[in-house]
N, C-alpha and C positions, 0 to 999 in steps of 0.2 A: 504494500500500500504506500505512496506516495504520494496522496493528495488528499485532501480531509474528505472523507466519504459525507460531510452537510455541504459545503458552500464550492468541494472540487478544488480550494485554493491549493498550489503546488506546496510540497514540504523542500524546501531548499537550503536551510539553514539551521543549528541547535536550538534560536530561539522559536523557531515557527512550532514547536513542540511544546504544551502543557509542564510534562513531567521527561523528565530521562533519566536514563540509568547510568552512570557514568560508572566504565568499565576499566579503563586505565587512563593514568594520565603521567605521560611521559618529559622532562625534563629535558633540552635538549642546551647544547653544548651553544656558549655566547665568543660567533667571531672573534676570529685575530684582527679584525680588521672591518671597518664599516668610514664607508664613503657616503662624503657628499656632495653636492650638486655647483656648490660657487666654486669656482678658481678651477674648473675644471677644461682642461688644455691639453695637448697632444706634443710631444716635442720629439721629432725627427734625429737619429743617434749621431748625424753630422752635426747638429744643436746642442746635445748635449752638453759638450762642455764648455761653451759660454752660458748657457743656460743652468743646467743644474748645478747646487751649493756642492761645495767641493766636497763635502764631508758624505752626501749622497751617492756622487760620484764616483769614490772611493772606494764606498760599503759597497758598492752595487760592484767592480773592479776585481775588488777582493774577495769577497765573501757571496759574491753572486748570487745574493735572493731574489727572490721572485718580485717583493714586493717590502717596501721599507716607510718607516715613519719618521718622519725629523718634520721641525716647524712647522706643526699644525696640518700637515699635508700628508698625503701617500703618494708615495711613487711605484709604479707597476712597470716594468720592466719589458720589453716584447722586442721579438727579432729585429725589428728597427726604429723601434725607436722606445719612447715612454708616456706614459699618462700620468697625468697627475690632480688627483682631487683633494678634496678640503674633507681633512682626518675629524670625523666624530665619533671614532671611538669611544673615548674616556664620555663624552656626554650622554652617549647613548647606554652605556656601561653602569653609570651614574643612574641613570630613570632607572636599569631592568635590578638596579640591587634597590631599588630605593625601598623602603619601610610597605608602603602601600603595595606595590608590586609583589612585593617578598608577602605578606601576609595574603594577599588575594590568594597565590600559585599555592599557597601551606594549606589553605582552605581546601583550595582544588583535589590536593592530594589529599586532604583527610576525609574527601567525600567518594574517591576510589571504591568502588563495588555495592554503593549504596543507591536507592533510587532517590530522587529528589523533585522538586520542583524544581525548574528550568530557572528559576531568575536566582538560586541559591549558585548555581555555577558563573552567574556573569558578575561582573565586577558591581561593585556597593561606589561607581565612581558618577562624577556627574554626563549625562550621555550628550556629547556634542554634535550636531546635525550640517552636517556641510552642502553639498550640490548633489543634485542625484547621479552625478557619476563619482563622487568619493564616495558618498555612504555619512553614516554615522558614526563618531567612536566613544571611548572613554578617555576623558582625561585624567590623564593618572595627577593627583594632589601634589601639589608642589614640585610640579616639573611644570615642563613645557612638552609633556611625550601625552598620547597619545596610545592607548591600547583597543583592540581589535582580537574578537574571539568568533569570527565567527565566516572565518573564509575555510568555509567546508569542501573537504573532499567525498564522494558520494559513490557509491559502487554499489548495484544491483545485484542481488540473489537471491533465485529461484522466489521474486515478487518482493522482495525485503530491500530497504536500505541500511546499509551502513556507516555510521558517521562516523568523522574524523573531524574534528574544530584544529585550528593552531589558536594560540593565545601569543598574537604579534604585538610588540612592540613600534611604533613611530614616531619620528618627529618632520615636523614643515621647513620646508627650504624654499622660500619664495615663490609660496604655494603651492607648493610641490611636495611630497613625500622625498626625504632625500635617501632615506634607506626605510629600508623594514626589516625587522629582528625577529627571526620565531625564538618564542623563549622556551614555549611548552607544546605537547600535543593530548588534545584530550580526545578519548576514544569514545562515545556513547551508543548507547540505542535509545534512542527516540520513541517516547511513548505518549497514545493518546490517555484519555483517562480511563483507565483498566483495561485498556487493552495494548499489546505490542505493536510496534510503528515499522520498528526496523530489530532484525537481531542479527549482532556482532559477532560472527564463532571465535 
């Protein structure tokens, strides 16, 4: 079943469900690395060395990484030449440890194998409404990020869905998304009221 059997509306999301069962919720591993959108430039390997700080240039010579951080910036490394964006790391790093985020995801996890009401999985934040091609998110309290639980992966069986949510982190770059962060993945089935929506093997 994938559509309310009263009104036909499609089930396309964790919140479109009454009740759900939340079955796992997995923790997932936060970047080496998170780019953003200003200062962001191409520099051709004949460029390079007027162009990149020498201390980059170096690292990149010797140590030949893929990709490195100095002065607020990253530099990505490619057969000819390099890219370079505006390093938000440590900011974004900053929202996903923050108090609020940290106590939501502990929530998340201690509601693992229990069924619930659907609004007890989404965040207790205030829900910001942007264009209807952003969507709506939570702002996470005393940041400037932006969290999102609800860009579902969906896969049919034998009449069932099964759901997958991320719990993404963002922030705006000139109104723009400049990254997004999956921090978590929650696994559910989706249910109407006493009855199964979807089931997860």
């Amino acid at each position: 079943m994938d559509k309310c059997p009263c009104c036909e509306r499609g089930f396309w999301r964790i919140n479109d469900f009454p009740i759900v069962l939340v079955v796992r919720v997995d923790r997932l591993e936060f970047p080496e690395f998170v780019e953003g959108r200003r200062g962001e430039r191409s520099i051709k390997i004949e460029e390079s060395e007027k162009i990149l700080p020498k201390k980059v240039l170096k690292l990149f010579k010797e140590q030949r990484p893929r990709r490195a951080r100095f002065g607020g910036m990253i530099y990505t490394a490619h057969a000819d030449g390099y890219e370079v964006h505006e390093d938000l790391t440590d900011e974004y790093k900053r929202a996903a440890e923050s108090a609020p985020v940290e106590k939501y995801l502990s929530t998340l996890e201690s509601l693992a194998g229990q069924e619930t009401e659907t609004r007890n999985v989404l965040p207790k934040f205030e829900l910001v409404k942007f264009d209807q091609h952003v969507g709506s998110f939570y702002r996470v309290p005393n940041t400037d990020a932006l969290l999102d639980v609800r860009k579902d992966v969906k896969t049919d069986a034998d009449g069932w869905i099964n759901g997958t949510a991320k719990c993404t982190i963002a922030l705006f770059d000139d109104a723009h998304f400049a990254y997004s962060v999956d921090m978590a993945r929650l696994v559910y089935e989706g249910k109407l009221i006493g009855a199964p929506v979807s089931v997860f093997p």
